[in-house]
N, C-alpha and C positions, 0 to 999 in steps of 0.2 A: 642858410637855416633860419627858421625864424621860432623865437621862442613866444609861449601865449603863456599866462601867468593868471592864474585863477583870479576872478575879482569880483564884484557885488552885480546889483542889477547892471541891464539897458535902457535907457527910459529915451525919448526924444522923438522927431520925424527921421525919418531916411528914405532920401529919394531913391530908390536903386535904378539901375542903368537901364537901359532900353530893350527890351525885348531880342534876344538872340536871334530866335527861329525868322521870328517879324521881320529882322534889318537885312539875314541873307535875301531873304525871297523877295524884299521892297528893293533892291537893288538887281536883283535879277531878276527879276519877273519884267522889272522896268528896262532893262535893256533889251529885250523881245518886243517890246512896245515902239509903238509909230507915235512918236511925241513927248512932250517934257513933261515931267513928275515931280514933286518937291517930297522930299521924304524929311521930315522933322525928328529927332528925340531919336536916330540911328546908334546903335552900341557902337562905341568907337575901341572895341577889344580889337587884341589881335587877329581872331578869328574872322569878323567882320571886315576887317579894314584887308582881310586876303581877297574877299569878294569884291570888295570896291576895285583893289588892283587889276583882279582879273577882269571885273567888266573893262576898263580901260584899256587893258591889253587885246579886248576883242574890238576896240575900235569906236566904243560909245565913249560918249564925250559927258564928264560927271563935273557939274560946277561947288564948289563947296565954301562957305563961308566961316566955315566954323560952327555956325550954327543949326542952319538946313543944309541939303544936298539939292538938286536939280539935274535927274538922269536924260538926258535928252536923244530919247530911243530914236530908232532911223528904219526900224525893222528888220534890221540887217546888222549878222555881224560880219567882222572878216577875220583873216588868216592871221591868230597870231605872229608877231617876227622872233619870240623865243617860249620856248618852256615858260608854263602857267606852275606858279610856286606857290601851294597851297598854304604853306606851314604847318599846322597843326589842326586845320580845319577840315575834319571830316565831309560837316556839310558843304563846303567850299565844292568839296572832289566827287562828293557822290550827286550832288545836281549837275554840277557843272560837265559829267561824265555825261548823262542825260540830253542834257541843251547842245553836248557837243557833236552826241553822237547822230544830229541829224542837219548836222551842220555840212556842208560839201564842201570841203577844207580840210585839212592835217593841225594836232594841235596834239601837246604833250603834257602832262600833269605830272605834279612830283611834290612833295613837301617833306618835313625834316624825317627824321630818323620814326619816332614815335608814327608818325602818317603813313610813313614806306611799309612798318610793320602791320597794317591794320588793315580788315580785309574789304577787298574789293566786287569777291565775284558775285556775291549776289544782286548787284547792280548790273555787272559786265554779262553773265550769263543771260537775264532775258533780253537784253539788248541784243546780244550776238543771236539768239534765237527770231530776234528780229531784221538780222542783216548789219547789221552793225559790225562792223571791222576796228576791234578793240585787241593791244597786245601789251604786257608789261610781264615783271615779272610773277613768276608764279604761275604760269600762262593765265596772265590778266586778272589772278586776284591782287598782284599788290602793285603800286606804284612805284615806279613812274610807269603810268598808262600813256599809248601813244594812239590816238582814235583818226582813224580815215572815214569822215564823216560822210551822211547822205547815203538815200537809196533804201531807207527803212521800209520794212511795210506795216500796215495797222495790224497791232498789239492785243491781244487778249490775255491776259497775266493773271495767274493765281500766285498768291505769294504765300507761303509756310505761315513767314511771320510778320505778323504784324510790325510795320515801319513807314514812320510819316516821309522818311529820307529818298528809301528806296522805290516809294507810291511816287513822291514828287520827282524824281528823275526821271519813271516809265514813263507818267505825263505829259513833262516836258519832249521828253524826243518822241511822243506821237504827235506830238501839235502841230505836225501839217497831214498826217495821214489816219490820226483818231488813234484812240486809246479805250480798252478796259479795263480796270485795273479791281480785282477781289483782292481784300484781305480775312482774316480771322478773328478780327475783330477792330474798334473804330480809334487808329494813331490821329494824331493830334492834325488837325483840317486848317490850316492859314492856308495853303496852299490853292485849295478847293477855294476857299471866301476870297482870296485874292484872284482868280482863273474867272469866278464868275463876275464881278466886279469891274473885270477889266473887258468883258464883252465875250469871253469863251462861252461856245456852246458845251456847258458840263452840266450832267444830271448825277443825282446821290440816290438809291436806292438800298434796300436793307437793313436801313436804320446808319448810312453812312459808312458799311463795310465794301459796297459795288458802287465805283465809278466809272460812267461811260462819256470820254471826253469825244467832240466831233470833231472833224477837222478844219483849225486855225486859220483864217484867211488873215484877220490885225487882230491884235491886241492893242488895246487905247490904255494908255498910260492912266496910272494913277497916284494920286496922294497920297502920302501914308502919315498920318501922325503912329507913333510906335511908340506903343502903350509899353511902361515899367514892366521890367521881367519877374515872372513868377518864381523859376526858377533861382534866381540871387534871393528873391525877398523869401523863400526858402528856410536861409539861413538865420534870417534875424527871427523868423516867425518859432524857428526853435530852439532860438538861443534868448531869446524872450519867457517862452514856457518851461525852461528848467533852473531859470535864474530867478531868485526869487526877489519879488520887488519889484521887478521887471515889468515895464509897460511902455508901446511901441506902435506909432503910427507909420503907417506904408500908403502914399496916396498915388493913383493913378494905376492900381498893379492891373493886368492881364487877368483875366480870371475865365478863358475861354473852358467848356465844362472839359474840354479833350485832354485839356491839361491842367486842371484844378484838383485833380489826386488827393498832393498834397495838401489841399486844405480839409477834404474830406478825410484824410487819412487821420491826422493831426484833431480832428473835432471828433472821431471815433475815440482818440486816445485822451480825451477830455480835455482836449488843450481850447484856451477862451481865446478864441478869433473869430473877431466879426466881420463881417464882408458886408460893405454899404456902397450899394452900386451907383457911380456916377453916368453922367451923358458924357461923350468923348466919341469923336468923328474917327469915320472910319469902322471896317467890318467888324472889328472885335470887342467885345465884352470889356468893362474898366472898372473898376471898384477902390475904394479906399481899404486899406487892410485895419485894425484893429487887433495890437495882442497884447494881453496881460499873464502872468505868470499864474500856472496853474500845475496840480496835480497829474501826472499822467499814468496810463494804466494801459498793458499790454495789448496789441488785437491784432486781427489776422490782415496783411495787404497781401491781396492774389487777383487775379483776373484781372479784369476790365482796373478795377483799382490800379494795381500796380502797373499795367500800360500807360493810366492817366498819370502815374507820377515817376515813371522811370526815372528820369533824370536826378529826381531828390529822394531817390533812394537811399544812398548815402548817409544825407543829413538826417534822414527821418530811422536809420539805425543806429544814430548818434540819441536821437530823445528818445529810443528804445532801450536804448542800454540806461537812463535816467526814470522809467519805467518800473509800474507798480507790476511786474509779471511779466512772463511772455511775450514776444513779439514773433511773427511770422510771416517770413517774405516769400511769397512764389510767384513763378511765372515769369522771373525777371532774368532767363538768362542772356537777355539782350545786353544787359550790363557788362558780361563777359566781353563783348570785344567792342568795348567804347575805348577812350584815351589810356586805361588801364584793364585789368579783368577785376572790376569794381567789387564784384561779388571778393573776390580771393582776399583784395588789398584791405576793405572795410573787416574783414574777418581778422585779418593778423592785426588790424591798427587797434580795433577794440579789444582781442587780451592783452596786445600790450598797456591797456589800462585796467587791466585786471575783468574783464568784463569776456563771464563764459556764452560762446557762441559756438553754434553748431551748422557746418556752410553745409549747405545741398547745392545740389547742381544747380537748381533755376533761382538758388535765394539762400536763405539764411534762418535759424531760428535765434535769437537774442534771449538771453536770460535776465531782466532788467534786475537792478539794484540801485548801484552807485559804485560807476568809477573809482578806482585807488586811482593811479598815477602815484607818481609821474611818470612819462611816456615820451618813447623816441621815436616818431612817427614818421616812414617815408612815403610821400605821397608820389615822387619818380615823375610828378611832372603834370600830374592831373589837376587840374585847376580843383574839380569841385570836393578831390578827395581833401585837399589842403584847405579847404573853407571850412567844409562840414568837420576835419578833427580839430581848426583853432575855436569853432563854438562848442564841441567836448572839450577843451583845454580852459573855459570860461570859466567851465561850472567842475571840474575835475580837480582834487587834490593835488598840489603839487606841478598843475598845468601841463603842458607838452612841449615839446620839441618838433619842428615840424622840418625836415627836410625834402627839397625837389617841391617849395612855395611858390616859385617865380610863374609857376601856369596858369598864376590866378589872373592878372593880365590878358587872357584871352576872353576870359568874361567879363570879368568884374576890376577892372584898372583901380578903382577906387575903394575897394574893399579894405583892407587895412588900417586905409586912413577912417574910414563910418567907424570900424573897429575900436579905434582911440578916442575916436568922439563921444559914441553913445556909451562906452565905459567911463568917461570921464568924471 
């Protein structure tokens, strides 16, 4: 359990860690690759550090100092010698299902309790419609998945829902026989910037909803510097705006627009953060953050919005409930089967601070005010639900209680301790 104790402003820098989405795909992207790659500024969470294993365990040889990595692709993987142990890593299992299933090999996936529960088939289904021999349980929506690889043929996929996860998996297992892959609207593109970068024949049409990938002869290794994550700086950006006093630099963050939601979100609801964009090598967008404590006032996150910020959904119902009004969440019920049913959990965690909420199927509506507390919050395991209520717990009467905290460790290892600092 860990307890959070109301206190004054944050004021300070804080570097937050590395780019999540960025450090899977710069590690896997690069073991598909014919040559060495140095990937700098990699998140060294748990999640991450499942991918690094698993490339290893397909045979790529990964140098690491501590500092950089050095993936030293071959083009080639081979036949794991045991079961591939995800952990807790979603996107570990749902690329790695992709890359595996056009593999011509046998290879098994499994990760803990929380992963075995969390579904698989909308990966596994257009795959098996492409020849793909995938079994687990559930018939192959849940893990442990056992894929008898190779023998795919080219892809044409309409997908319901919009998912950067489930685009990047179809992707990857067309890469020797082509891909097209629609969605409903434009998930977050590292993928795409890393595929074309690395010499794939890929085109974006639609406005980046239709991708038609050709077929893979090499991929040439690349570099990755891995820009700070957006989604950690997230939390400070709103535990900055409802602290008052509060003022907070973020240098180096992500600011790619597929996933800058939240900052749009956040500047709809008057929060003062200013985005000053630097130069920084490599496909993606890099800005210094700026936030000072400000007034906020309720508004609507739906559509293309709430795609762009799914993931800081969460924390951005936290500075709702600190909100002059209203807040409105639709669209978002991908949250439903992330590490928790996000939508459900943020609904019980804010009455328990006294804060009236009303859950819809794809979202939420907030009634902002102010927090009472004290609160006994169980987050069961979810890293981001246990970040986003110890920044309610900052600014919250009486503070929180926070049970099932230890998940924050797959993002953010250093979270707690920036915590103690910039309160200091």
């Amino acid at each position: 359990m860990t307890e959070i104790a109301p206190a004054g402003p944050v004021r300070g820098t804080v570097e937050v860690p590395g780019d999540k989405s960025i450090s899977h795909r710069a590690l896997l992207l690069n073991a598909l690759a014919t040559g060495s790659a140095r990937v700098r500024g990699l998140l060294r969470g748990e999640d991450v550090l499942r991918s690094l294993a698993a490339v290893r365990a397909l045979g790529v040889q990964v140098d690491d100092d501590g500092t950089e990595l050095v993936v030293h692709g071959t083009g080639k993987l081979v036949e794991p010698d045991d079961v591939i142990d995800c952990g807790n890593s979603g996107t570990t299992t749902r690329l790695l299902v992709g890359i595996l299933a056009a593999e011509p090999f046998f290879s098994v996936l499994t990760g803990d309790g929380s992963l075995r529960g969390r579904p698989m088939g909308r990966v596994v289904a257009p795959l098996r419609s492409l020849g793909a021999r995938i079994d687990g349980r559930g018939d192959g929506t849940r893990c442990p998945l056992a894929i008898r690889g190779g023998g795919l043929r080219r892809g044409d996929h309409v997908l319901p829902v919009a998912s950067a996860q489930v685009k990047t998996a179809l992707l990857l297992a067309g890469r020797r026989e082509g891909a097209s892959v629609r969605e409903p609207g434009v998930s977050r593109d590292h993928t795409e910037r890393m595929l074309a970068r690395m010499g794939a024949g890929l085109t974006v049409h639609d406005g980046g909803t239709h991708l038609v990938l050709e077929p893979v002869e090499r991929l040439d290794p690349l570099d990755v510097d891995v820009p700070r994550d957006l989604s950690s700086a997230a939390f400070w950006l709103v535990a900055a705006s409802i602290l008052p006093g509060s003022s907070l630099r973020l240098p180096r963050v992500l600011v790619n627009p597929t996933r800058a939601g939240v900052i749009d979100a956040l500047q709809a609801m008057g929060a003062a953060v200013q985005v000053r964009p630097i130069e920084a090598a490599g496909a993606e967008p890099v800005a210094d953050l700026e936030v000072t404590a400000a007034p906020l006032r309720g508004t609507r996150i739906a559509g293309d919005l709430a795609l762009r910020c799914l993931d800081e959904l969460p924390v951005l119902a936290v500075a709702a409930a600190f909100a002059d009004g209203d807040t409105e969440i639709r669209d978002a019920e991908e949250l439903r089967v992330k590490e928790s049913d996000r939508i459900a959990r943020v609904c019980v965690g804010l009455r328990a601070l006294g804060v009236e909420v009303e859950e819809l199927p794809d979202g939420m509506i907030v009634r902002g005010g102010r927090p009472t507390g004290p609160a006994r919050i169980d987050a069961r395991g979810d890293h981001r639900l246990a970040m986003a209520f110890a920044v309610a717990g900052c600014a919250a009467p009486g503070g929180v209680r926070i049970d099932g905290s230890e998940g924050v460790a797959t993002s953010y290892p250093g979270f707690w301790t920036d915590l103690s600092r910039l309160r200091a």
